[in-house]
C-alpha positions in Angstrom: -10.0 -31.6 90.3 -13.6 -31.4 92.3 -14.2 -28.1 90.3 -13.9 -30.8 86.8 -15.6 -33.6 88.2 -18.2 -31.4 88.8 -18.4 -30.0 86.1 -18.3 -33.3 83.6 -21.6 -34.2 86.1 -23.0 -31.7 84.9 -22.0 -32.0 81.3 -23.5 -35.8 81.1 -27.0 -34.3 83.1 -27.1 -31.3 80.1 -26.2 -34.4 77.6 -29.1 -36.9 78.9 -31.6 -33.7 79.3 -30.8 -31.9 75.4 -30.3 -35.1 73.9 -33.9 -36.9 74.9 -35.7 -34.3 72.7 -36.6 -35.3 69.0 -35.0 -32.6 67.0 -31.2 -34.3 67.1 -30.1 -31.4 65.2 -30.9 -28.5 67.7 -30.1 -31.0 70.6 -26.2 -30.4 69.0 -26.1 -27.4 68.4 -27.3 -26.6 72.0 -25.1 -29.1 73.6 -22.1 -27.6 72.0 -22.9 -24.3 73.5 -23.6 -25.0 76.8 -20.4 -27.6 76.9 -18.3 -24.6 75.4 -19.7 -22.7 78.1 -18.5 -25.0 80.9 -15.1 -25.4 79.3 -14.5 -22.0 78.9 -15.3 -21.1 82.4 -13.8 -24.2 83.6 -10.1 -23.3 82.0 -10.6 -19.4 81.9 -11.6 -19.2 85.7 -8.9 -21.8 86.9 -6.2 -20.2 89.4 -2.9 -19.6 88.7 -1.9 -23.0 90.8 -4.2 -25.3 88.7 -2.3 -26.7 85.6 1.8 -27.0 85.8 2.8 -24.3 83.5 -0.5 -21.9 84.3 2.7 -19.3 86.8 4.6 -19.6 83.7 1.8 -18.4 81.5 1.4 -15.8 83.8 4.6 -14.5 84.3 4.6 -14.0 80.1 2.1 -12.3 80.3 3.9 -9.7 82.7 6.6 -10.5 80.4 4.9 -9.0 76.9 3.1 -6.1 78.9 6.5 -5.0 80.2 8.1 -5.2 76.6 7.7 -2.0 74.8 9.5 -2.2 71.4 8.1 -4.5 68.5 12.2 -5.5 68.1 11.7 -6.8 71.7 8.9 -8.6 71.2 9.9 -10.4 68.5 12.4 -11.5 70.5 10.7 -13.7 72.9 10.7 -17.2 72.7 7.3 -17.4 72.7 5.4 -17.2 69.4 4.1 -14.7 67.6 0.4 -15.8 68.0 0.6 -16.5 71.4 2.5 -13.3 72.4 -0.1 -11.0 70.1 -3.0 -11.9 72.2 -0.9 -11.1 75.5 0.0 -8.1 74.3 -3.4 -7.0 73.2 -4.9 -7.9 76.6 -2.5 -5.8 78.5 -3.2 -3.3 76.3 -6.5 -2.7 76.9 -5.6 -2.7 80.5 -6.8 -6.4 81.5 -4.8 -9.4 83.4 -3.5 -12.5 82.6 -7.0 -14.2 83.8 -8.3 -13.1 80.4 -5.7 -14.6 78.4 -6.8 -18.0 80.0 -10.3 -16.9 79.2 -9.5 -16.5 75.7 -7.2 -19.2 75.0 -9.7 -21.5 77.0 -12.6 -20.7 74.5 -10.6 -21.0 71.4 -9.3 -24.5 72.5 -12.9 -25.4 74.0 -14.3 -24.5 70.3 -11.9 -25.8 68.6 -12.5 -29.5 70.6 -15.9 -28.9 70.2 -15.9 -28.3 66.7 -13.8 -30.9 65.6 -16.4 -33.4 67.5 -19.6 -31.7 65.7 -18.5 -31.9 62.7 -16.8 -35.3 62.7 -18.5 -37.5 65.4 -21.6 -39.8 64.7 -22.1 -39.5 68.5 -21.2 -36.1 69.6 -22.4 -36.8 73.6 -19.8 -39.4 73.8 -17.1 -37.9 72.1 -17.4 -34.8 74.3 -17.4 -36.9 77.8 -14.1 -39.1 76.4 -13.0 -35.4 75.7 -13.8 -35.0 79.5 -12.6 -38.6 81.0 -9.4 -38.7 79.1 -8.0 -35.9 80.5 -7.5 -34.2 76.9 -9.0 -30.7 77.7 -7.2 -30.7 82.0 -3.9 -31.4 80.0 -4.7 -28.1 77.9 -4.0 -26.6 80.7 -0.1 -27.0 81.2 0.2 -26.9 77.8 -1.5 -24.0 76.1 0.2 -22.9 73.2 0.5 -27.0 71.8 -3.3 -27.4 72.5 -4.2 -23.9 70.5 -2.0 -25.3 67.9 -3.2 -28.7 67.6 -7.0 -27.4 68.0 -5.9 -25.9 64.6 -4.4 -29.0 63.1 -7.1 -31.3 64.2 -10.0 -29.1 62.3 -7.5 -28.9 59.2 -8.6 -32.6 58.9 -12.1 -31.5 57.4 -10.0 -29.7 54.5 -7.9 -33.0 54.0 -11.4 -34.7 52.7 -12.5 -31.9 51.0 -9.2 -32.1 49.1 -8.8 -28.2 49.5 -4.9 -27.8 50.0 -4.7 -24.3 50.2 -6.8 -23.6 53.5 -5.4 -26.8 54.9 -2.0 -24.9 54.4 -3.4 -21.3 55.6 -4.8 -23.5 58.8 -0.9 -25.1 59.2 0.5 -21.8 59.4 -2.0 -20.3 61.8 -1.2 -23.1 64.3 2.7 -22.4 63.6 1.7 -19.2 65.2 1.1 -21.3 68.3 3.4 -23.7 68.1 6.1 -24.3 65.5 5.9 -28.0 65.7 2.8 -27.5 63.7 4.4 -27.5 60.5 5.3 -31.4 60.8 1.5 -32.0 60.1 1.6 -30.3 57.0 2.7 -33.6 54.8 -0.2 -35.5 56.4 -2.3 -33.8 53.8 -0.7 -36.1 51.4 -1.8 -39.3 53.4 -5.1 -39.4 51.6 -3.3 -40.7 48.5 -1.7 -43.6 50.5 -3.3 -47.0 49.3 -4.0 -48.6 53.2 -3.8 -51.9 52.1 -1.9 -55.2 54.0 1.9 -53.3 52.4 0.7 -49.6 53.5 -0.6 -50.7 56.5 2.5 -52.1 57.3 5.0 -49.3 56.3 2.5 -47.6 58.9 4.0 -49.8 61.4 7.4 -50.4 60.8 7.2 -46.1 60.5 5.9 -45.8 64.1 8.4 -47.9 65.5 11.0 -46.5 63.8 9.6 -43.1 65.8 10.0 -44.7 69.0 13.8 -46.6 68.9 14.8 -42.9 67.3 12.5 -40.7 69.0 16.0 -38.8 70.7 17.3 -38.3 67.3 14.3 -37.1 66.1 14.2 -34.7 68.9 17.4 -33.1 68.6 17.0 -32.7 65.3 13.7 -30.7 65.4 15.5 -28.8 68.2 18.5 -28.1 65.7 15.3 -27.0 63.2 14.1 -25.1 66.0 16.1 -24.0 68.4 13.4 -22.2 70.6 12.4 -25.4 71.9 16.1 -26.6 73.0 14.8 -25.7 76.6 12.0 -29.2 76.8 15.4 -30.8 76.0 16.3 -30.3 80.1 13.0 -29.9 81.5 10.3 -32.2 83.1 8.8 -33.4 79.9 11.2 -35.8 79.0 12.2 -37.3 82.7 10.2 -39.8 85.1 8.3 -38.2 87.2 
């Protein structure tokens, strides 16, 4: 935790420092690099007891590199995506550390580029990114925050009205995680008419979420059986 205060000290310093100059449009561009810089380094250097699931991460890794048949590893529970890049690493003879580099900078990007491109105050945006715990909880959770990177930057292609990649983006996070795919009808959203009556079906929608949320879950679990495991595990009990 000192290691991320630290380091969002340091974040709001670079902020106040790039930020003073006049050109706002290289003061960006350099902010998001040196912030992807700390976040990358921040999640890629972390030790294996920093982040709940980062031992579990690590013990797939030793998991792919020992699996030698492409039956085998299609196998796994883990996704494709997820299990290419492990496999690829151990390949060319490095450790699970560099999966958390990797999968650290694509997440770190992906934050970062949803921000750049969508915030009217990037500086802020990045430092709620920072304070709300969004990018610490990418840590337990790696393959759902390499997905939903994915899904959040498919936004861009929802107001540029271009199905297609929004689709191509959909599946490349199903790579990650398979829940991905419920975000594909929210592509469809933009024709909804947000008025008093939509606003409400909205509503009424949510809550209906929440008093069947168990349902709901068992039956993406019946969907997706890979995931009956988070059925049993910590996720879903009080801590």
């Amino acid at each position: 935790m000192a290691a991320y205060v630290v380091t969002l000290l340091l974040n709001i310093f670079f902020g106040m420092v790039v930020f003073s100059k006049n050109n706002q449009a290289k003061a960006k561009k350099t902010y998001f690099l040196l912030t992807f810089i700390q976040l990358t380094l921040l999640g890629g250097l972390r030790g294996i007891t920093v982040g709940t699931d980062t031992a579990a991460y690590f013990d797939i890794f030793y998991k792919v590199a020992n699996t030698s048949s492409f039956k085998e590893l299609t196998n796994l529970r883990e996704e494709t995506g997820f299990v290419l890049i492990n496999k690829i690493v151990s390949l060319i003879g490095l450790g699970p550390q560099m999966v958390l580099i990797i999968t650290s900078a694509f997440m770190a990007y992906g934050f970062l580029l949803f921000i750049y491109k969508n915030s009217s105050n990037m500086f802020l945006s990045t430092i709620l990114l920072f304070l709300l715990m969004i990018y610490f909880t990418s840590f337990n959770v790696i393959r759902q925050y390499m997905a939903t990177v994915l899904v959040i930057n498919g936004y861009s292609f929802i107001k540029q009205r271009k199905v297609v990649p929004y689709v191509i983006l959909i599946a490349l996070a199903c790579l990650f995680h398979k829940t991905a795919i419920l975000f594909l009808p929210l592509y469809f959203t933009r024709h909804l008419n947000w008025n008093k009556m939509g606003f409400g079906i909205y509503i009424v929608g949510l809550v209906l979420i929440a008093v069947f949320f168990n349902e709901i879950l068992l039956l993406v679990t019946k969907l997706l059986p890979s995931y009956k495991s988070y059925l049993t595990s910590k996720y879903f009990t009080p801590s």
